[in-house]
Every structure is written in structure tokens, then in C-alpha cells.
PLY file of the C-alpha trace (Angstrom):
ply
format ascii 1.0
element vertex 252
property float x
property float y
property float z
element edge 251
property int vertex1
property int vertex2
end_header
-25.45 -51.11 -128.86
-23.56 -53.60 -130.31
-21.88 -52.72 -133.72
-19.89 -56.29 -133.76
-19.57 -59.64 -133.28
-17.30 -62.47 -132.82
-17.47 -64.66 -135.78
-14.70 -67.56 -135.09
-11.68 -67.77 -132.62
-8.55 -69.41 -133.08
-4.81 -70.43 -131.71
-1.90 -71.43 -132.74
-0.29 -73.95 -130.40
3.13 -74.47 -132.31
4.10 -71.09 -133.82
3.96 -71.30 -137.77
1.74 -74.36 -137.58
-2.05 -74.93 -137.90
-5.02 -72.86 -136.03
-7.03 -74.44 -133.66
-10.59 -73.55 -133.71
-12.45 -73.05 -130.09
-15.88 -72.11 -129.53
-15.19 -70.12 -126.13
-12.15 -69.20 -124.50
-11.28 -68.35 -120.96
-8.75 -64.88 -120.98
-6.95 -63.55 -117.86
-5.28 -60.00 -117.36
-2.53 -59.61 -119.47
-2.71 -63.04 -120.79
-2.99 -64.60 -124.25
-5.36 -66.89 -125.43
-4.88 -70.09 -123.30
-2.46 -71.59 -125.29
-1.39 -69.78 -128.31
2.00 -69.77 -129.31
2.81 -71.39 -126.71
5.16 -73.82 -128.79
8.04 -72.65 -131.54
10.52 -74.43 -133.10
14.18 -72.72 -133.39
15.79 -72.10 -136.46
19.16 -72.32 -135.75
20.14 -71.45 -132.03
18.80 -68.92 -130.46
20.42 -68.57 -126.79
16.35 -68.98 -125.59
16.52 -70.22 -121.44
13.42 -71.91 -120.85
13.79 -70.72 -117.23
13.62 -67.16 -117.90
11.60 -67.11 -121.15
12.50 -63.67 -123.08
11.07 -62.47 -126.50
12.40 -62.88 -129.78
11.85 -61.98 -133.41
10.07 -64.10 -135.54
12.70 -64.61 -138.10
14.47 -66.89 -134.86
11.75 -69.57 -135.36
9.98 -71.07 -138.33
7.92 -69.55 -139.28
5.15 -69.02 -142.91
7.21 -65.73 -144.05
10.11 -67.41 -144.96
9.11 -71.22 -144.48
5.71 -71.63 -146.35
5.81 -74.90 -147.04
4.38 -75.30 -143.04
1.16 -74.51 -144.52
1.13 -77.87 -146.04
1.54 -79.56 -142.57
-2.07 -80.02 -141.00
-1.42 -80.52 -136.92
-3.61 -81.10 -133.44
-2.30 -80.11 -130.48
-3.98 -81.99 -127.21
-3.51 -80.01 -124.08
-4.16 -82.66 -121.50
-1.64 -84.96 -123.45
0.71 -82.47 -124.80
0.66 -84.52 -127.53
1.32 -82.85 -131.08
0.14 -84.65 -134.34
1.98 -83.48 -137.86
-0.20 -84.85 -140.69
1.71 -84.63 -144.33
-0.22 -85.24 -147.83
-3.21 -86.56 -145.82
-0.83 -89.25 -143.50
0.41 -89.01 -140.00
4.09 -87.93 -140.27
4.88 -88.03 -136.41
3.45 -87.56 -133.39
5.25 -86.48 -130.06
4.52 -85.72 -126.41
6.14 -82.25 -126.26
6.31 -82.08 -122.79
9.22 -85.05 -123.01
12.48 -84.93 -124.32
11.32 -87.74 -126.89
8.18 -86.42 -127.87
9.94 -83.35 -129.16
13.07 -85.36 -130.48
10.33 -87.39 -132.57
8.74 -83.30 -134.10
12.43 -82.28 -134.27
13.82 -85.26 -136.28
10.76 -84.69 -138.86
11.74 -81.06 -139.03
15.04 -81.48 -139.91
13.90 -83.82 -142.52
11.12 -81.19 -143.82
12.45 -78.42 -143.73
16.33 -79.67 -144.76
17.34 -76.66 -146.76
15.91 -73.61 -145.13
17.29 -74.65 -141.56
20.40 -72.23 -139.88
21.06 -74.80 -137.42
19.04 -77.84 -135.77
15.53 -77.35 -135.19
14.58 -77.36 -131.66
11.04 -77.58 -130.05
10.94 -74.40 -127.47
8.59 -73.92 -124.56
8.60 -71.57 -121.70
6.09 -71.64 -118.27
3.68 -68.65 -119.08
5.49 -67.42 -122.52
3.85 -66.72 -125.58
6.02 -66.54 -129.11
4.00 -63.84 -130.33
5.17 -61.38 -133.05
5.23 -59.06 -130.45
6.96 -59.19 -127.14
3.94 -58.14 -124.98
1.04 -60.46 -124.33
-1.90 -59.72 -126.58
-4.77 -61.05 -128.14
-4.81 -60.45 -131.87
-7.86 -59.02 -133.93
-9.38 -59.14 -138.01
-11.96 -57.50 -139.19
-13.22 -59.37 -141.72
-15.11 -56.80 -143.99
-11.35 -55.79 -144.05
-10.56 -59.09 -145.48
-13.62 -58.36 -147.66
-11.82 -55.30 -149.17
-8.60 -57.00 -149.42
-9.91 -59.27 -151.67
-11.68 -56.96 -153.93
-7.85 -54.72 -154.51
-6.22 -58.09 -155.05
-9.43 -59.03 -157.39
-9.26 -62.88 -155.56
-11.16 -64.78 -152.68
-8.76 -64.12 -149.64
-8.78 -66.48 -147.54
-9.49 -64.59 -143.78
-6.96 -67.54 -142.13
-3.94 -66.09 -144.10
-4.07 -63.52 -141.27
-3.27 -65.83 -138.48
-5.62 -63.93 -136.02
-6.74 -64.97 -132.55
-10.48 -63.21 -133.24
-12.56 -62.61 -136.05
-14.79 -59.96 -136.22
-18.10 -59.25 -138.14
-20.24 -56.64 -138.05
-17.42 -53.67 -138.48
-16.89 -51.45 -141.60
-13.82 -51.92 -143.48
-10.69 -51.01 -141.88
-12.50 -49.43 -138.50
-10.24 -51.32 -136.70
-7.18 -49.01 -137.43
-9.46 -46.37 -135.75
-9.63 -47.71 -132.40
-5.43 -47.29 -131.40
-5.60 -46.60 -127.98
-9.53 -47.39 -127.34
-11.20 -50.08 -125.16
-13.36 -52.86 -126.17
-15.87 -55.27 -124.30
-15.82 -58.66 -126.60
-18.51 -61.10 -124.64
-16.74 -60.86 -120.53
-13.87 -59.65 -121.43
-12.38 -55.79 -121.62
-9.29 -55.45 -123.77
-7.54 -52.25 -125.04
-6.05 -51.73 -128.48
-2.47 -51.14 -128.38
-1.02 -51.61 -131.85
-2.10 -51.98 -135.23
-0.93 -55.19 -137.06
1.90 -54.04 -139.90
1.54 -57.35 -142.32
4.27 -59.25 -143.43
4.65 -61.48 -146.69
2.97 -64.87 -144.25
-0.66 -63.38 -145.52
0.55 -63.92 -149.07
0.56 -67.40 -148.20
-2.28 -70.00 -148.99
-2.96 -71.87 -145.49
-4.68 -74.33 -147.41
-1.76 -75.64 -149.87
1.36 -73.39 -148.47
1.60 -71.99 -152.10
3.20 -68.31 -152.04
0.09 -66.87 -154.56
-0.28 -63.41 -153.56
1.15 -60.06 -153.13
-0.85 -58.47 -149.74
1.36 -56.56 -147.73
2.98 -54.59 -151.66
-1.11 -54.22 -152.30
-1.75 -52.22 -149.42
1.71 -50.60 -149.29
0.60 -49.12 -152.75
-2.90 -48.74 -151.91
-2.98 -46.81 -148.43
0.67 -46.22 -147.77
0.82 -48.69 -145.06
0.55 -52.62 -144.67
-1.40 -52.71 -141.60
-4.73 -54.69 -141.59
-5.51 -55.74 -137.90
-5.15 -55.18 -134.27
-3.10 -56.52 -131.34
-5.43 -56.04 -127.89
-4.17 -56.42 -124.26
-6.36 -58.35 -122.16
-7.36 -55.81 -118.74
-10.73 -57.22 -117.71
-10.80 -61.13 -117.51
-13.76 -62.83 -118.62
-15.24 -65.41 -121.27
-15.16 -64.44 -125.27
-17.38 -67.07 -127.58
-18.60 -67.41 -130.99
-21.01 -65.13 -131.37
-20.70 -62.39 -128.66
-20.95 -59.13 -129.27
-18.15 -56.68 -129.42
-18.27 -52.99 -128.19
-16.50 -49.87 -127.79
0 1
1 2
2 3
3 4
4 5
5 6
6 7
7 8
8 9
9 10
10 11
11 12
12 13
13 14
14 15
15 16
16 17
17 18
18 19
19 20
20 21
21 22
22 23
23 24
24 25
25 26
26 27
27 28
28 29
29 30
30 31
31 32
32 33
33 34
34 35
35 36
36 37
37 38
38 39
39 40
40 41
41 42
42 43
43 44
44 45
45 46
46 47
47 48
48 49
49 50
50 51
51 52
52 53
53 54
54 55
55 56
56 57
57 58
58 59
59 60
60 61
61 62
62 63
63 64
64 65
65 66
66 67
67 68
68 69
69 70
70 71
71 72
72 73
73 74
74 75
75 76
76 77
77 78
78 79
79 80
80 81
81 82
82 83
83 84
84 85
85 86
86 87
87 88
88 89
89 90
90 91
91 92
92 93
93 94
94 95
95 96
96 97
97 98
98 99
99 100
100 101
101 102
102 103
103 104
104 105
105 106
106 107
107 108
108 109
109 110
110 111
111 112
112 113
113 114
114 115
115 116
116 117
117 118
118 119
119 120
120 121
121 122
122 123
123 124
124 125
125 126
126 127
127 128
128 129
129 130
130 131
131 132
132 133
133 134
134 135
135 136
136 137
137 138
138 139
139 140
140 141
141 142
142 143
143 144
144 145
145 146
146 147
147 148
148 149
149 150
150 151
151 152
152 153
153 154
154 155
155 156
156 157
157 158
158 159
159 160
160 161
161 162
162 163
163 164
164 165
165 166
166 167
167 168
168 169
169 170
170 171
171 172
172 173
173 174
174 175
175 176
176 177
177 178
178 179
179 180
180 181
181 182
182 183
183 184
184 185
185 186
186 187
187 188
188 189
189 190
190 191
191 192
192 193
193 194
194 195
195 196
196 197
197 198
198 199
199 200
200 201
201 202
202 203
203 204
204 205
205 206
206 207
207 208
208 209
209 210
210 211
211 212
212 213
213 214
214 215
215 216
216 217
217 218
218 219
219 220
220 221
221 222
222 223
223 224
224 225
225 226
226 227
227 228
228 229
229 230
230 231
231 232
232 233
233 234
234 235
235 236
236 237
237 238
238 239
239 240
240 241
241 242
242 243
243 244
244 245
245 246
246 247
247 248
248 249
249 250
250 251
């Protein structure tokens, strides 16, 4: 029986920029969701070879824990265009194909404008065949609960808003925090079988508003001093392909 369901799915196309909403999703073994992070923009140099992609930390890139003001920039991403759009106070700042060297001159000139004093070094628009700039160096597909979100909210005594969480999948249907029980367990989400590999230790992004990029909360402290821990979500590796949508169940 099902005891879950997929409520929304998102990416992230540029690292630390907006979600992109998709109604179904194609995943393959070991993959990410087509897509997601598959864009970051270096904050100061890195040594990165786009030839032989390799992970690094977050703090490499920009990125909402230190650089919340990104949450003010709305963006669309176009795969068949590689086109990126960077809309600022309701205008078009720039738009760039990033898949040439002027397309992501055009997003890195804007950043260095944008982002002038929080920059280590020029900002530079990073892509590698098949990598991902996840948080994590393996390849995974990222999970919320959101009757976890629900209890967030009611410690921090304030709508939360479930996006501050940057997931890939939302889930309904789940009590609070029954994600942090399945370390280790499989799951069947619509085609697809994934196994849980890590919970998701929060960092001060979620105290973020996606909405306006105001810092106006104090998450990962709140559960720190609530359950000893700041974890609230899972990481998944993909090791059935298949189809996930909006409203398929999820099982384990």
C-alpha cells in the first residue's frame, strides 16, 4: 500500500539559482534529475577541468548560504537553447546561451556586477558533460517530506516556505520526520527504485526566503536545539530507472 505521494518536483539548472518545476521526469541509474545542477558559477577560481569534471564543496560556487541575495534573481533555463534568462526587480537583466563562450560572458559580466562585494575572484559559468554540482559528490536525487516542513514551521511558530529546502521531490502523505528512518532502505517513487543513502544535515540556505532573498530565519540553530541534529531530508541514489510524476505514489 501506498503510504506517500509525490506532491511537486523540481531542479535547479544553475546551482544557487531558481527551481524549475516539471510535472514528470525521466531518471537513469545513478543519475540525477535530468538537468539539475548541472550549471554553477565559480567564486573565485577553483582549478575545475571541464574535461574531467570532479566534485567540489559548495562554498567554491555561489551559492544562498553565503550569497542570499540570489534569491532575488528569478531565472529560466531552456534546454534545447541552453539559453539562461536572469530576471531582476521584475526586468530582464541578461540573457545568455551558456553553451557559448558569449552567452556565459553576458551571465558572468552581470555577476560580477551583482554580486561585486561577496566575489573571491571572477565569476565563471562552469559546466561539465554528465556532472552534477550537488552538495554531495555522488549522484543523487534529493527528498522533503513536507509534514516535516509542517513541523518546522510550528517550532519556528512561522509559515515555512517548503522551497527554502531546495529539494528535487516533495513528498506527502509521510509522518513527520519518517524520512530520517529510512537510512539505508529502498523506495519505489512512480517507475523508479532509489535507495536512501544519507540524511540531509541543513545549512543556514533554508533560513533564506526564496521569495525575496531576505535572511529571516534561524532553521538549522532550531533543530540543532530541538533534536540535536540539523538534518531534515534525504539524498536517494537512483538504482532502478523509470518515470517519477506529480502524483505517484511512493513506497517502501
Amino acid at each position: 500500500m501506498a503510504d506517500a505521494a509525490v506532491k511537486s518536483i523540481y531542479r535547479y539548472p544553475v546551482k544557487g539559482l531558481s527551481p524549475d518545476p516539471a510535472a514528470k521526469v525521466s531518471l537513469a541509474v545513478g543519475g540525477t534529475l535530468p538537468g539539475d545542477r548541472l550549471y554553477a558559477i565559480e567564486n573565485g577560481p577553483t582549478g575545475f577541468d571541464p574535461a574531467h569534471p570532479a566534485y567540489f564543496p559548495k562554498q567554491r560556487f555561489l551559492m544562498l548560504m553565503r550569497n542570499e541575495r540570489l534569491a532575488a534573481l528569478k531565472t529560466e533555463y531552456d534546454d534545447a537553447t541552453r539559453m539562461l534568462i536572469i530576471h531582476h526587480n521584475g526586468r530582464e537583466a541578461v540573457r545568455g546561451d551558456l553553451g557559448t563562450a558569449d552567452g556565459r560572458a553576458a551571465v558572468e559580466a552581470f555577476m560580477t556586477s551583482f554580486c561585486a562585494d561577496e566575489l573571491n575572484g571572477p565569476p565563471r559559468v562552469l559546466y561539465g558533460d554528465g556532472h552534477s554540482f550537488s552538495d554531495v559528490a555522488r549522484k543523487v536525487v534529493s527528498i522533503i517530506n513536507l509534514a516535516s516542513v509542517a513541523a518546522v514551521e510550528a517550532l519556528i511558530g512561522r509559515p515555512v516556505d517548503p522551497l527554502r529546502f531546495r529539494a528535487n521531490l516533495y513528498v506527502t502523505g509521510w509522518p513527520a520526520w519518517r524520512e530520517l528512518d529510512l537510512l539505508g532502505r529502498e523506495l519505489t517513487v512512480g517507475g523508479v527504485r532509489l535507495k536512501v543513502v544519507k540524511r540531509i544535515v541543513r545549512c543556514a540556505a533554508t533560513n533564506v526566503d526564496p521569495q525575496t532573498g531576505a535572511r529571516d530565519m534561524e532553521i538549522p540553530p532550531t533543530l540543532m536545539r530541538t533534536f540535536n541534529h540539523m538534518d531534515c531530508g534525504i539524498y536517494a541514489e537512483v538504482i532502478g530507472a523509470g518515470d517519477i510524476a506529480v502524483g505517484d505514489a511512493v513506497r517502501d
